[in-house]
N, C-alpha and C positions, 0 to 999 in steps of 0.2 A: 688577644689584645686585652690587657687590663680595662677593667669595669671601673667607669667615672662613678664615686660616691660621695658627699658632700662629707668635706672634712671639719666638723662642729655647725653650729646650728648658723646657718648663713653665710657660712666660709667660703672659701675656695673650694673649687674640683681639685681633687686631687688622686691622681691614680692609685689603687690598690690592688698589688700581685694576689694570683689566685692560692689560694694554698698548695701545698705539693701533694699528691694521690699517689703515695710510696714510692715505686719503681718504673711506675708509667708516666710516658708521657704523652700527653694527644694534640694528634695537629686534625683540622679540620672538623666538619660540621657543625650545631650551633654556635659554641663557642668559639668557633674559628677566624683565625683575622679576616682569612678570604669573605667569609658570609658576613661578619662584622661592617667589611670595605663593603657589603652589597647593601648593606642597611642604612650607610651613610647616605650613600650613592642616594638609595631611595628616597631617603630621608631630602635630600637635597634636591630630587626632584619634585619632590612634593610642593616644595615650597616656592620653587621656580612656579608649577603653577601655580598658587595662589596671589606671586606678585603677577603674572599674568592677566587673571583674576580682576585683581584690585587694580592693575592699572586701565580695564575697560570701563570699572567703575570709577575710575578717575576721569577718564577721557567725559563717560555720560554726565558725569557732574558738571563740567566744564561745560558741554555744549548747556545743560539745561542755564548754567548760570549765564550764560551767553544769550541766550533766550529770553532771560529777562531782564536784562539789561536795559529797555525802554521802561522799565517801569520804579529804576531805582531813583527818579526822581517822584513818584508819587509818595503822600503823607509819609511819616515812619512806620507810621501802623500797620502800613500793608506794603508796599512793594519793597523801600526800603529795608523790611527786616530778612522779605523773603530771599532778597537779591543776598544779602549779607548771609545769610545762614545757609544757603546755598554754597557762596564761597568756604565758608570756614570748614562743613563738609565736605569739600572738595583737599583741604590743606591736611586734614584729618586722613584723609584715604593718602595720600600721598606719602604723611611721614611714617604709616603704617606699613606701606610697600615697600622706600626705604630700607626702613628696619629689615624687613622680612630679605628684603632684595643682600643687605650687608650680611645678616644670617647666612642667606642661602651660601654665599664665595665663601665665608669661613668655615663651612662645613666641605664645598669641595674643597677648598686649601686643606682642610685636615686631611680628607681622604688621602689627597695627593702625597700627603707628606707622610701617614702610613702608610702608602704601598712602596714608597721609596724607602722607609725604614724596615720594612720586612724583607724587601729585596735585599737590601745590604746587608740582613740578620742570617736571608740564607746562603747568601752568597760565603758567607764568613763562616758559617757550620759545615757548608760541604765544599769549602774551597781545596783546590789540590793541596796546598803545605799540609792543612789539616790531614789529611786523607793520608798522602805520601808518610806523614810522619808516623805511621802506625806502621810504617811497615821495616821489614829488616834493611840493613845498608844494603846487603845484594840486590836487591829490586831496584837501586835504584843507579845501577849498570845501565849502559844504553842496551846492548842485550840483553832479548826476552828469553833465550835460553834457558834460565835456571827457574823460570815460574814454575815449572812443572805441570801437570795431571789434575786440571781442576776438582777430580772428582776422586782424587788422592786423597786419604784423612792428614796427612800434616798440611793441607793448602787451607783448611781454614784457621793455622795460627797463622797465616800472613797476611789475612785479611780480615776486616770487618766488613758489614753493609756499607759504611759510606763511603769505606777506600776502595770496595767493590765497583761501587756504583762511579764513582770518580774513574776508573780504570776503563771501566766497559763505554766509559764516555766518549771512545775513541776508536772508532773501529779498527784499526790497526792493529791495535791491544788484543780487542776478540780474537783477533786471528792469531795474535803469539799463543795466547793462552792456548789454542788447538795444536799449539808444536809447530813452531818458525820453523823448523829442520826440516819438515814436511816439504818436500817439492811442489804437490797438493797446495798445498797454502799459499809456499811462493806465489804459483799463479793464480790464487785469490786475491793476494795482495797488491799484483800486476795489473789485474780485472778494476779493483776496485780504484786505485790508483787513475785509471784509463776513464772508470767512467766519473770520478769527484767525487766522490762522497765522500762528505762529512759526518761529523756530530756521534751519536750513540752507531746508529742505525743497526740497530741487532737481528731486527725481523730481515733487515734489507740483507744482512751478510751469511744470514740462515736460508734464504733464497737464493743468496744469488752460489754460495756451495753449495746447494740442492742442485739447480740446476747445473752447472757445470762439474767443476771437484769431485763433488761427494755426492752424487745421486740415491746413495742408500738411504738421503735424512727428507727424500719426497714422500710425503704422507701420502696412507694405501687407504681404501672405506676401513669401516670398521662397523661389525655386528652386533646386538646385546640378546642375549637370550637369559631367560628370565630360569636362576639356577632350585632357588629356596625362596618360602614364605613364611613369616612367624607372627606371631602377636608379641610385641615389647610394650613394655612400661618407658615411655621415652621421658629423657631430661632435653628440653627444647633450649635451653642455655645456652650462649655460647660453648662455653667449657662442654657441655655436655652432646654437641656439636659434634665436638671437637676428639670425644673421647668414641665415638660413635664414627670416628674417620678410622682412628686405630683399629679397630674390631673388623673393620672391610679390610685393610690394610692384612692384616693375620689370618683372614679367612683364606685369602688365596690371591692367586697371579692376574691381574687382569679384572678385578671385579668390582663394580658399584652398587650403592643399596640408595633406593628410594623408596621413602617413607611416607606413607598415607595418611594424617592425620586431621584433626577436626576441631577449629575454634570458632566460634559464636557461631555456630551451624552453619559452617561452610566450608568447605573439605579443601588442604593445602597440602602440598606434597614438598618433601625435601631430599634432596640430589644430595650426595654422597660422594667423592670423588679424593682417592688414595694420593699420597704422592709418588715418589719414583719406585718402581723397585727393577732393580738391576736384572742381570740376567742376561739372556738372548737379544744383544739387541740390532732388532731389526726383525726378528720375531713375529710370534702371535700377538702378544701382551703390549696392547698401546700404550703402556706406562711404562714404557723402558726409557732407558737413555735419549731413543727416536721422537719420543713423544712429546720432551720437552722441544723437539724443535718444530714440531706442530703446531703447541701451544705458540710459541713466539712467533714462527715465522707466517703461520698460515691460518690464523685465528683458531683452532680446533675446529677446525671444517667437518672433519669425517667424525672426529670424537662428538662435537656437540649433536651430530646426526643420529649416533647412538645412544644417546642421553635423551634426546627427542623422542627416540623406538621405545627408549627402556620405560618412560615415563606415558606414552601409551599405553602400552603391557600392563602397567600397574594399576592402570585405571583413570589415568587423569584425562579428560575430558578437554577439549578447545577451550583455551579462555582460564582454566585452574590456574592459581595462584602459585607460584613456585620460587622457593627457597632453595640456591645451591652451597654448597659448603666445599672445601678443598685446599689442601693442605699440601706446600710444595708445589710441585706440577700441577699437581689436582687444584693447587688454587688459581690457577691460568687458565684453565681449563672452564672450571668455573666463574673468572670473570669473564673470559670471552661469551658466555653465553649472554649477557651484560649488551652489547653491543652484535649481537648474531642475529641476522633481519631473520631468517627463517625463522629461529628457533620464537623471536619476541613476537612474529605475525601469530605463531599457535597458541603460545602460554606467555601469562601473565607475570613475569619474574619483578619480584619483589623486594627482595633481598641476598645479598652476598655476604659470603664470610669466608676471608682466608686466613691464612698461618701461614710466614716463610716462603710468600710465595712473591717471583717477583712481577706484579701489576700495575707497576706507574703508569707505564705507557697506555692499555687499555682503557678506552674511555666509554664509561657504561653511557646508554640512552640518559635521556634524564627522568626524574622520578625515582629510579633503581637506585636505592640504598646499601652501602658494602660498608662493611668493618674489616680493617687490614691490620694484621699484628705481624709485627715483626721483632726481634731482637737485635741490640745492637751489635751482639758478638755473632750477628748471622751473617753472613756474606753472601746466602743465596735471595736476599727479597732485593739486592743492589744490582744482581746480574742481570738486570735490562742498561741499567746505566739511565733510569728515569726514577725520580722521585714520585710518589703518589701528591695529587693534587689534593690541595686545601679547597674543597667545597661546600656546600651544606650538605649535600647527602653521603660525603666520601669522608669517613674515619680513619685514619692510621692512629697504631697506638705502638709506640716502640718502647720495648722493656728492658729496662737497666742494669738487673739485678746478677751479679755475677754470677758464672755457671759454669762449672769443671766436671770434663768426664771421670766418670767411676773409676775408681780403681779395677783393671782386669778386663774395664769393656770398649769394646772398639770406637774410636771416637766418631767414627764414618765422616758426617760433612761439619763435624765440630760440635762442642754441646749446645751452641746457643740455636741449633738448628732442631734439637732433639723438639718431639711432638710432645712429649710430656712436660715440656716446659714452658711450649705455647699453650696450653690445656691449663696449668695453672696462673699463666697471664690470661687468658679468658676467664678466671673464676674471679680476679681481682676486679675487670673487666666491670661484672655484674653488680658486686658491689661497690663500685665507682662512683661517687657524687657527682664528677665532671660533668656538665650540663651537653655537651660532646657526647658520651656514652649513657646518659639516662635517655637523653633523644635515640641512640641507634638502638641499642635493647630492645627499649619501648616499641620501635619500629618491627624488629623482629619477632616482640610478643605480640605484636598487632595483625599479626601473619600466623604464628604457628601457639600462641600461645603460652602458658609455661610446659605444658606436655601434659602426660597421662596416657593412655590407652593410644595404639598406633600399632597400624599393620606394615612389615617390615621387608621388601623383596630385596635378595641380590641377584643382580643379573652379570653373566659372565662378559666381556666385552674382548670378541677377538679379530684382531690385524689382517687384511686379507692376506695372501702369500704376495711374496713377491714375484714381479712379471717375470714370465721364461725368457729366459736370455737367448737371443739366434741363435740358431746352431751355426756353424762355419759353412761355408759355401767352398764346396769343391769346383774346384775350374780344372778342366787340362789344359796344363803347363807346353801339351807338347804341340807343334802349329801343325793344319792341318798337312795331309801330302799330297800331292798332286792326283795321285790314283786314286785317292781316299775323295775325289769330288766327281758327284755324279749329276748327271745331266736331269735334271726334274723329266719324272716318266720314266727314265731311262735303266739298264738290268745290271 
């Protein structure tokens, strides 16, 4: 929301747009319209009570002037001035509360009239024509047939985050995107049909094919055993975060680092958490393919249980401070911990930091502070088919800046998804004036720091197997025969 500033010395309010901060743009926290509309709000409760207030001191003045009213026949000097100056006192608190009382409606009339204009603002940025029209004429066949292979590299030229996010707002949709042709899905589609659901419901559709369809996407426990120790010189930056996700990400299949560190003499640890990496899936490696449907559909139940072990092992104590970071999968992973009653009863989680990852849906406790970057040519932070909320502790920041794969290199899930590209929209980040992102920084240097010295573990984290499947059950086929039955006791 535009800052009211007095336009010349006595003038009129008149709104002024915030300047542009390059390639970013930020929705939520301080400066955010949502925390804006809470400050109205308060603002107008405040004042609710104060005519409250004044109007008990109106009523007291009343009875006291009532009270003397036998005595406004005596001299001027005395009763009549007091009976008078009583009254006028009373007319005084009155056109005071008035005022305050006229105040108070035109502050909620504003409020009101911002939240209806912000609605209609987002309603108009992520409405479907917007969305649809990003896409090629073929998508817009009433068959889902030709979407293909979500996790195809030419499926992110057909999509952005918001024409993502518009698509997956449908659950029917989820299930083309898995291959309509699939008889599987057919009777997803039957299931879901049968029981009504509407709206996104992603987690709902990632469950209810676990449970029936597709049983191989029910999340198994999951272990962390503590692999390496080092001493690093940490950059506690976003960016360098960020850059510090990459480095677990290259070390190997399946691993997370949590980091020990030390600000104003009190020890805070920061969780680590890779995004996908491909492979076996269904595997050892909880960050396969499988994992993302943990993340969505089962809050990271057995992942955040290992995050829990791993951050024991490293040394954190009940009650430490805890920073997660996670990029892609790993950033689902990481907000879930956000809202994980185990995980918040033992440690005290502070702050989040994702990339790319999609966390509308997840809604941290309150007090838990997250920074969300996404890009707009990314398609994977839309695949909830939820926007991230505008709150005071909840930042999204989406980057504008055009991004084309290398020549010669695989484009995987599209460039605006590459991690080197959120890494330097976290450095922009940092240097941001936006009063949005000088609040969340500040937040997370208030937890870890700007860095220096820090002890560094990776812990392997591995998938249990999956359960033995029965073996077959031999029956004779042939009925018994007459000689073949013997008399109990009998030779």
């Amino acid at each position: 929301m535009a800052e009211l500033t007095p336009s010349g010395s006595g003038g009129p309010l008149r709104p002024v747009e915030p300047a542009p901060d390059g390639f970013l743009s930020v929705r939520g926290g301080v400066g955010g319209i949502a925390f804006q509309l809470e400050e109205l709000a308060a603002g107008a409760a405040g004042l609710d009570g104060l005519v409250r207030d004044l109007a008990s001191v109106e009523l007291d003045a009343h009875r006291v002037w009532a009270e003397l009213g036998p005595y406004q026949n005596d001299p001027p000097s005395s009763g009549t001035e007091a009976v008078t100056s009583v009254w006028e006192g009373r007319r005084a608190v009155a056109a005071v509360r008035e005022e305050l009382q006229d105040i108070a409606s035109q502050v909620q009339a504003c409020r009101r009239d911002y939240e209806v204009a912000e609605q209609q603002s987002m309603a108009g940025l992520r409405s479907g024509t917007d969305a649809l029209r990003l896409l090629p004429a073929q998508l817009m066949d009433l068959h889902l047939g030709g979407l293909g292979d979500p996790l195809r590299a030419d499926f992110s030229r057909l999509l952005n985050r918001d024409s993502m996010e518009e698509l997956t707002g449908n659950y029917p949709v989820i299930l083309g995107l898995l291959g309509l042709n699939s008889p599987a899905v057919l009777e997803a589609v039957t299931m879901a049909a049968a029981t009504g659901m509407k709206g996104s419901g992603v987690p709902d559709v990632i469950r209810m094919l676990a449970g029936g369809v597709m049983p191989q996407l029910r999340p198994r426990p999951v272990t962390a055993t503590a692999t390496s120790t080092s001493e690093i010189t940490l950059d506690a930056s976003p960016g360098g975060l960020l850059a510090r996700a990459e480095a677990v990400d290259e070390d190997g299949r399946g691993r997370i680092e949590v980091i020990r560190t030390e600000h104003g003499g009190r020890e805070a640890f920061i969780v680590i958490v890779p995004g996908t990496q491909p492979g076996d899936a269904g595997g050892p490696n909880p960050f396969d393919e499988y994992g993302i449907a943990e993340g969505l559909g089962y809050g990271s139940g057995h992942t955040g249980a290992a995050i829990r072990e791993a951050l024991r092992q490293a040394g954190a104590e009940a009650g430490a401070q805890v920073v997660a970071v996670g990029y892609s999968q790993g950033g689902i992973h990481a907000m879930n911990l956000s809202q994980d009653k185990a995980f918040l009863a033992e440690y005290d989680l502070k702050y989040v930091l994702t990339a790319g990852s999609p966390v509308g849906g997840i809604t941290p406790e309150p007090g838990i502070s997250s920074l969300h970057l996404e890009h707009r040519q990314d398609w994977v932070p839309g695949a909830d088919g939820v926007p991230s909320p505008d709150t005071r502790d909840r930042v999204t920041v989406t980057l504008h800046n055009r991004v084309l794969t290398p020549v010669g290199k695989e484009p995987g899930l599209g460039p605006g998804h590459g991690l080197a590209n959120y890494e330097a929209g976290a450095r922009a980040v940092s240097s941001s004036g936006d009063p949005s992102l000088v609040a969340s920084t500040a937040a997370l240097a208030g937890v870890v720091g700007a860095g220096g010295a820090a002890t560094a573990t990776r812990f392997q984290l591995v998938r249990a197997p999956k359960p033995q499947e029965p073996g077959p059950r031999y029956i004779d086929q042939h009925p018994a025969k007459q000689t073949d039955i013997r008399p109990a006791g009998g030779r």
